[in-house]
C-alpha positions in Angstrom: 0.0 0.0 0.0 1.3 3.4 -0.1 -0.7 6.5 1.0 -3.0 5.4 4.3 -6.7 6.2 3.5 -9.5 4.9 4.6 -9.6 2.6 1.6 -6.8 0.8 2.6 -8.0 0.1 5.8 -10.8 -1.2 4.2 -8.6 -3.2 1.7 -6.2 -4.6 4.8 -9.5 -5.8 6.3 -10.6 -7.7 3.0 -7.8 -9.3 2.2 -7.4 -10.4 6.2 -11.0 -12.2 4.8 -9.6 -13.8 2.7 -6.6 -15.2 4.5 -8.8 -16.1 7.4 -10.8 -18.1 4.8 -7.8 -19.7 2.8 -5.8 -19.9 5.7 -7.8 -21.3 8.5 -10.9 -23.2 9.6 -12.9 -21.0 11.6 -16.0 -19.7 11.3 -17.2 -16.6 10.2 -17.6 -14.4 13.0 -20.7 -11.3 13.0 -18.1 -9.5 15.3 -15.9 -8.4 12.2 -15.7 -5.1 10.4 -18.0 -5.3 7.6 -14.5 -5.2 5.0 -13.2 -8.5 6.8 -16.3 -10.4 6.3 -16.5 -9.2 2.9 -13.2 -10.6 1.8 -14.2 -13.8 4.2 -17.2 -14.1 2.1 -16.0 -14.1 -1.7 -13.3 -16.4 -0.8 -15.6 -18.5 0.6 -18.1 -17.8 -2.6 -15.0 -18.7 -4.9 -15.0 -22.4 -3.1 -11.2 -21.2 -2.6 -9.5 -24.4 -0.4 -9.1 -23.9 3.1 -6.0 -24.8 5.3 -5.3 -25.9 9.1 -2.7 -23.7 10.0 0.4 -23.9 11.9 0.5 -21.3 15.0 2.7 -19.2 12.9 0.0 -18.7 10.7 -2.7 -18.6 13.6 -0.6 -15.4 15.4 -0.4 -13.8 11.8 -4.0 -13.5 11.3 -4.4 -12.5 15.0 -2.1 -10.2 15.1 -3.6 -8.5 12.2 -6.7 -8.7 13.1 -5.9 -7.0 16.2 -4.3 -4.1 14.5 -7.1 -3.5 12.6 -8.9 -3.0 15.7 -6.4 -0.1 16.1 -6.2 1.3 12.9 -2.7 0.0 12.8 -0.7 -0.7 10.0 0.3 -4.2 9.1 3.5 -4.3 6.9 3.1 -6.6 3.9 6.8 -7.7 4.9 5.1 -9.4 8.3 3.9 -12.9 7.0 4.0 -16.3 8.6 7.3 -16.7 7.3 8.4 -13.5 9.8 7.2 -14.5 12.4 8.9 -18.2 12.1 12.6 -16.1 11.6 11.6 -14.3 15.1 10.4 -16.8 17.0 12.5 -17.6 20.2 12.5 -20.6 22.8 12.9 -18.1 25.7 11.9 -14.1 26.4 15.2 -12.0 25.7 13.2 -9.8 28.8 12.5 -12.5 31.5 14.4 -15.1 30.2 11.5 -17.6 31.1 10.8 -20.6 29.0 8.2 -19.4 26.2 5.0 -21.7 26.0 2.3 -21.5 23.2 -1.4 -20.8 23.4 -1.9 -21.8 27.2 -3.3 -18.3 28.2 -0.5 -17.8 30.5 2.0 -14.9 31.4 4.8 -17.4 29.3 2.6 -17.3 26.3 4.6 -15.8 23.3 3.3 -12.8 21.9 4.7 -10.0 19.2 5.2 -7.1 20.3 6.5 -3.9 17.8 9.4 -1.9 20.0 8.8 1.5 18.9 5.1 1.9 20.0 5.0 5.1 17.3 5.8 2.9 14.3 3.5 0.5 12.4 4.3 -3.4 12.4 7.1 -4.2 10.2 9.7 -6.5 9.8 12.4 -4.5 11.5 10.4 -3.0 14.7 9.2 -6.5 16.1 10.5 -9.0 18.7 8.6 -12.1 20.2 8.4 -11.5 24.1 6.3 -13.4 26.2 2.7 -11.8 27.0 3.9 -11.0 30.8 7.3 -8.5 29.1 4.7 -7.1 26.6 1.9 -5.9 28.9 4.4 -5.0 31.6 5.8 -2.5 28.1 2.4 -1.5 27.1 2.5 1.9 25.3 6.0 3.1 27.2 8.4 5.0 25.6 12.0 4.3 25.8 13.0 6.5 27.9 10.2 5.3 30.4 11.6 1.9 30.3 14.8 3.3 30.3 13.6 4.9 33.8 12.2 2.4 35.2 15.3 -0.1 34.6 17.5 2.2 37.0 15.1 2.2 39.7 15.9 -0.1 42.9 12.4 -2.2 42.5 10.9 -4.1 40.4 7.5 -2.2 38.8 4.8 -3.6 37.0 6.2 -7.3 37.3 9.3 -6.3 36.3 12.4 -6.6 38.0 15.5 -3.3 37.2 17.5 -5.7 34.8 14.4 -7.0 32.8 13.4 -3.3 32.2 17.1 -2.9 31.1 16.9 -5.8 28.8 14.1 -4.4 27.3 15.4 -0.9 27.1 18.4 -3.0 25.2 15.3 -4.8 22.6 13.9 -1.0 22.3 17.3 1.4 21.3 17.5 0.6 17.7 14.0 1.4 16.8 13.5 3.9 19.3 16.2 6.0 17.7 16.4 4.8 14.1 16.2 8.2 12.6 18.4 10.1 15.0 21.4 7.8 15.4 23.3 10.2 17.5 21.0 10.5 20.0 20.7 7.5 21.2 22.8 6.5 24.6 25.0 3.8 25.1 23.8 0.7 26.2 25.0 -2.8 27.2 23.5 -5.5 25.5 22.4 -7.8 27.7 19.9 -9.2 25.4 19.9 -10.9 22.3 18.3 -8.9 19.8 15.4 -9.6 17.1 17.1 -11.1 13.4 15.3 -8.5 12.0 15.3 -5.2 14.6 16.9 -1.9 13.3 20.2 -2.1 15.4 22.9 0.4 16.1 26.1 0.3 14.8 27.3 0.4 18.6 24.8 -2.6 19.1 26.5 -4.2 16.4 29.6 -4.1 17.2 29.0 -5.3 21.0 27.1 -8.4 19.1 30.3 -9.1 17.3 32.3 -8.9 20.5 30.1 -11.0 22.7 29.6 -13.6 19.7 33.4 -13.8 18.8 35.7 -12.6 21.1 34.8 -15.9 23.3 37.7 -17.8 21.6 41.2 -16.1 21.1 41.4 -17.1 17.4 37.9 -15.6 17.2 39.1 -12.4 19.1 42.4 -12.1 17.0 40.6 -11.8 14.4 38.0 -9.4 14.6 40.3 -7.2 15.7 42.3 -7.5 12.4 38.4 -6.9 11.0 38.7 -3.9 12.6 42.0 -2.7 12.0 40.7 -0.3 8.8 38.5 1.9 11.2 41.3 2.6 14.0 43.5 5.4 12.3 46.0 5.9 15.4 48.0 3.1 17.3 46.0 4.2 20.4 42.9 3.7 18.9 44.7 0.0 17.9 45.4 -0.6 21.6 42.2 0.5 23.0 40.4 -2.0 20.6 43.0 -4.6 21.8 42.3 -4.0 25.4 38.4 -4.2 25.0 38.4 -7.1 23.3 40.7 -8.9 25.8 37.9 -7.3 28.7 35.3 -9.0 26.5 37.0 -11.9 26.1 38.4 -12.3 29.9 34.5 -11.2 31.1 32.9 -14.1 29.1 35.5 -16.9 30.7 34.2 -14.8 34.5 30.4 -15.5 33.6 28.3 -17.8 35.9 27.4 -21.3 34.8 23.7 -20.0 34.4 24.5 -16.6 33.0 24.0 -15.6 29.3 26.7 -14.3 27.1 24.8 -10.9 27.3 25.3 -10.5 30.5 29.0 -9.7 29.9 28.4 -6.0 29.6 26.9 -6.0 32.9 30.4 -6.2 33.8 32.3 -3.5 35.7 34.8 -2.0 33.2 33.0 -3.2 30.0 31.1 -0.3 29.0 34.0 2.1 29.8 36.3 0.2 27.8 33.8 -0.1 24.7 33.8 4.4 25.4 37.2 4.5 25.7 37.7 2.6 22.2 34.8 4.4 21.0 36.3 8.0 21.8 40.0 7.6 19.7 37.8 7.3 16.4 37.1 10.4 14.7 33.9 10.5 12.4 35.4 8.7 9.4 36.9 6.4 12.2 33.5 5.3 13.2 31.6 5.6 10.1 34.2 2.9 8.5 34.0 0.9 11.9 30.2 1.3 11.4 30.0 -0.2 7.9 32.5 -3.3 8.9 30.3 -4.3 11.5 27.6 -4.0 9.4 29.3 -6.2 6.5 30.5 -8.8 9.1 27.1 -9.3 10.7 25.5 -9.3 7.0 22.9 -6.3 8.2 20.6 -4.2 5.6 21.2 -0.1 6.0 18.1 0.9 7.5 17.1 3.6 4.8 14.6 6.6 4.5 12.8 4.8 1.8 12.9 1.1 4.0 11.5 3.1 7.1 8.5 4.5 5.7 6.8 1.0 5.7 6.9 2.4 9.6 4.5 5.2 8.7 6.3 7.3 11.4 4.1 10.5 10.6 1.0 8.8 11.2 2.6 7.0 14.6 1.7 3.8 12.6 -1.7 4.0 12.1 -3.7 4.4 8.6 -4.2 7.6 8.5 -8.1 8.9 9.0 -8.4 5.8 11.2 -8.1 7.2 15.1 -8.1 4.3 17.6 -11.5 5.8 18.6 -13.2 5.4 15.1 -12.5 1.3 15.0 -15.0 -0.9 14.9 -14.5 -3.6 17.9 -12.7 -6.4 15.9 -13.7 -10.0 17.7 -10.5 -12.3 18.5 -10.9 -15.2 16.7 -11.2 -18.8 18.1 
């Protein structure tokens, strides 16, 4: 689609018809906007075949159904497909074993991590339903807040709302770069989230730098990007921290956790603050080759639809129709 009217939100709930049609075995529900039971109806009048689908299938149509509740925007890049590349055996934010369809706080769900941006491939994560309602419609910097208080809040403990403050950065600040703070990574990120080059390069480190051939040789990878021999030794001497603080890691700790360490961060800054601009721009685009990322463009971001906040435009939360989940 391209400009949000009111006709494609009437065209997003037809052809979610249809797919409910083609792509499931449930009934037609009375509770749908009129445009979803119109496209449920001339698939169903066009004897199309129907499926039994798989739960990635199951939490596509829900999911979409659920935005058009909203008057969000689905991305035609989200598809079953997707949501199979993101799916995770564990919540990056709690860390508990996900489980599937059981009504529970463990249940997966998807959840986009810039609440201002429409769902598309690059702003989701799967989280289970207890992270995502505990997020709700926070900003960043609320969660960012709430991770450096001493308590847990809203069934959230400090270092899960850092975690998720971690998940949120990339698409929080994917068109002001600069802005955005420096934070450890102490959670694996989405395979398709907007990340920072910062991000990516403490990715590389973590994944890498746990064996010394591994380490050796990403900082050879790096060499290009550090113009002075201090800024040689000061990428020596954080990946030897890195390196050192995965070997100190507890038996039940992740390899995320490393940049909890004292010393990490600073050392990352220290190496961080001998680049000049062309410095970090080239250090930016190796760790962007290495990790085999897209550039996050103007043109890729406006299936975001950041002036709208992500909803089809004419289509206020208050104007939807009350969209029934289905069975």
């Amino acid at each position: 689609m391209t400009a949000s009217t009111d006709h494609d939100l009437a065209e997003a709930g037809r052809r979610l018809g249809h797919d409910i049609h083609t792509s499931t075995r449930w009934p037609r529900l009375t509770g749908w906007p009129d445009a979803v039971r119109e496209g449920f109806d001339a698939a169903a009048h066009a004897r199309l075949p129907r499926a039994t689908p798989d739960r990635f299938a199951r939490k596509w149509l829900q999911l979409r159904l659920s935005a058009l509740r909203r008057g969000r925007v689905v991305d035609e890049e989200v598809t079953p497909a997707l949501l199979c590349a993101l799916d995770v055996t564990h919540c990056p934010v709690t860390r508990e074993p996900l489980t599937h369809g059981e009504h529970r706080d463990t249940d997966w769900s998807i959840d986009r991590l810039n609440n201002d941006a429409a769902y598309a491939a690059s702003n989701l994560a799967v989280m289970s339903v207890r992270a995502n309602r505990a997020k709700g419609a926070r900003s960043f910097d609320e969660v960012l807040l709430l991770a450096g208080l001493p308590q847990a809040t809203a069934g959230l403990a400090p270092r899960e709302w850092l975690r998720l403050a971690a998940l949120m950065l990339g698409p929080a600040f994917a068109t002001r770069h600069a802005a955005a703070p420096a934070l450890p990574l102490c959670a694996p990120l989405p395979c398709r989230s907007t990340r920072l080059a910062l991000q990516q390069i403490q990715r590389l480190l973590t994944l890498q730098t746990q064996r010394p051939d591994g380490k050796n040789r990403l900082v050879r990878d790096f060499r290009p990007a550090c113009r002075t021999e201090r800024a040689m030794l000061r990428l020596r001497t954080l990946a030897d921290a890195v390196h050192e603080g995965l070997k100190r890691l507890p038996a039940d700790a992740q390899c995320w956790d490393v940049w909890l360490q004292p010393g990490l961060m600073p050392a990352l800054q220290a190496w961080r603050d001998t680049l000049d601009a062309p410095g970090w721009a080239c250090a930016a685009q190796i760790a962007g080759q290495l990790a085999g990322a897209r550039r996050e463009t103007a043109q890729r971001l406006q299936a975001w639809r950041l002036p709208s906040r992500g909803y089809h435009a004419m289509a206020a939360p208050e104007r939807q129709q009350r969209v029934t989940d289905a069975p």
